[in-house]
N, C-alpha and C positions, 0 to 999 in steps of 0.2 A: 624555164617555166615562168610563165607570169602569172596577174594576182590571181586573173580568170581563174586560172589552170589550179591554183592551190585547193589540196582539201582540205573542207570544214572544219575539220579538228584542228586545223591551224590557225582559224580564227578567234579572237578573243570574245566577240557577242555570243555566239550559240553558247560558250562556255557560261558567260555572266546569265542568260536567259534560263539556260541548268543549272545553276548553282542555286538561284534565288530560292525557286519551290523545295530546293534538294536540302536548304540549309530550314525555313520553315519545317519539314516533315521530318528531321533530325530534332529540332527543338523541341517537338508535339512531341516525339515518340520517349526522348528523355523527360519531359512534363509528366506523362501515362505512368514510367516505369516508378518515379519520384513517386507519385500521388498513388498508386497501388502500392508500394512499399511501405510505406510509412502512414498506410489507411487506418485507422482508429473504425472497430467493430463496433457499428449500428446497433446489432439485433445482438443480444448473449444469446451463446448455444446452448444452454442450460439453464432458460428463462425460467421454466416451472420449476426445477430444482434451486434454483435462488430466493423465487417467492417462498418455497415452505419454508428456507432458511431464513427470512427474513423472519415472517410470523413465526417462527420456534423463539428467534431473537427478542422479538417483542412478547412473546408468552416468556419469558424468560428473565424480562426486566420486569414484568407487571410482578413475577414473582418472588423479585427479591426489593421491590417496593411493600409488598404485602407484610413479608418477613423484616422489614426494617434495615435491609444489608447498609450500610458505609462500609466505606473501604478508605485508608490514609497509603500513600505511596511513598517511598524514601529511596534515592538509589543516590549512588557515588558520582557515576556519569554515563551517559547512555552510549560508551565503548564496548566493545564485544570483552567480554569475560570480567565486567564492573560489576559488584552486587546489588541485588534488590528484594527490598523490605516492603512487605504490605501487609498492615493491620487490618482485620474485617471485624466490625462491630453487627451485633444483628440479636434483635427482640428475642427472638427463640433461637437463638445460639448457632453455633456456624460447624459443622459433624465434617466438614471438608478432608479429606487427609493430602488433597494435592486439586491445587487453583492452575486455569491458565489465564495468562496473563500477554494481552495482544498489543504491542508497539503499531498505529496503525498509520499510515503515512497519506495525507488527505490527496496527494495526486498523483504520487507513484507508488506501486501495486507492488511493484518489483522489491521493494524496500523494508516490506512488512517485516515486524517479527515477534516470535512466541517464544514466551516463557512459561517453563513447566515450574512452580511454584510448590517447592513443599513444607508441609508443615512445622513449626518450630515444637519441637516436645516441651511436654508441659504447658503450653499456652493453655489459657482458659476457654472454653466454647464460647461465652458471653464475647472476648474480643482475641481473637486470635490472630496469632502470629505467622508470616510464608515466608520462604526467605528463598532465594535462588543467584541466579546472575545470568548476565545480557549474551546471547548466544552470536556469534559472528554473522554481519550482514552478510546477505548473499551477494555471490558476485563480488566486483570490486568495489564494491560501494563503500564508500567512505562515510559514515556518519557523521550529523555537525555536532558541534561540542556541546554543546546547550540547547534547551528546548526553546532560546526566545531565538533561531534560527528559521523553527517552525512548530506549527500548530498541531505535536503529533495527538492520535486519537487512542484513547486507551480502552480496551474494553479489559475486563477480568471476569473471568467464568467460570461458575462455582457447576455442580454437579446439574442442580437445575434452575438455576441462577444465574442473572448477569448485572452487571454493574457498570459504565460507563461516565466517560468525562473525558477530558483534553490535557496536554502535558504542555500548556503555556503559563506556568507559575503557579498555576495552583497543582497542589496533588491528591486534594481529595474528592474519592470517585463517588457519584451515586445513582439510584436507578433514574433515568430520566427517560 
């Protein structure tokens, strides 16, 4: 046989001339599956139900601005099963018999956490005492030690009440 006679597929161009486009449309199609996978949702599917949740929120802080709520925060360390204390000071007295109390984490969702806060017996309504402890992250997630890590966001939410602030060294909350 000579070169005449050989067929295509034994030449090295027609291979390198398919390969080129074949390795571009490989590249594009792993870009597509990367960038749909790991797409961040535009629009929330529950816009209207977020909005009422938002303004209950804000009806909520007007109202414990009205009421004079402060709130002082004390825990051990923000490890799962570490105690936590919070004082509620308030004009017309605090009738709570159980606060929640929201660990909020400003860029991952995944991370949040809630405490069910209940009341210390005997505290006085004028400033009352909750006492509970830090329930296990979800997931693997490992918590950092300290709050100068990050900027967590604390909300505490009384019956019709809420109170707000940050857990970057300071720990007293108020309606803002």
């Amino acid at each position: 046989m000579t070169d005449l006679e050989s067929p295509w597929y034994r030449e090295p161009w027609p291979w390198v001339l398919i390969g080129l486009p074949a390795i571009a449309v490989l590249a594009s199609l792993t870009s597509a599956v990367l960038a749909f996978d790991g797409a961040d949702p535009i629009i929330e599917d529950h816009y209207y139900e977020r909005g009422l949740e938002i303004n209950q929120t804000l009806a909520r802080v007007q109202q414990a601005a009205a009421r004079g709520v402060h709130a002082s925060l004390a825990y051990d360390s923000l490890q799962s099963g570490a105690a936590v204390w919070v004082k509620v000071r308030s004009t017309s007295g605090v009738q709570d018999p159980l606060l929640r109390l929201r660990l909020i984490h400003p860029a991952r969702g995944g991370i949040d956490r809630d405490v069910v806060l209940a009341r210390v017996p005997d505290s006085p309504d004028a400033e009352a005492e909750y006492s509970g402890s830090w329930p296990a992250a979800p997931g693997a997630v490992r918590m950092p030690a300290g709050p100068a890590a990050v900027n967590w966001r604390i909300a505490l939410v009384g019956r019709d009440w809420q109170v707000q602030g940050e857990l970057a060294g300071r720990t007293d909350l108020a309606a803002r």
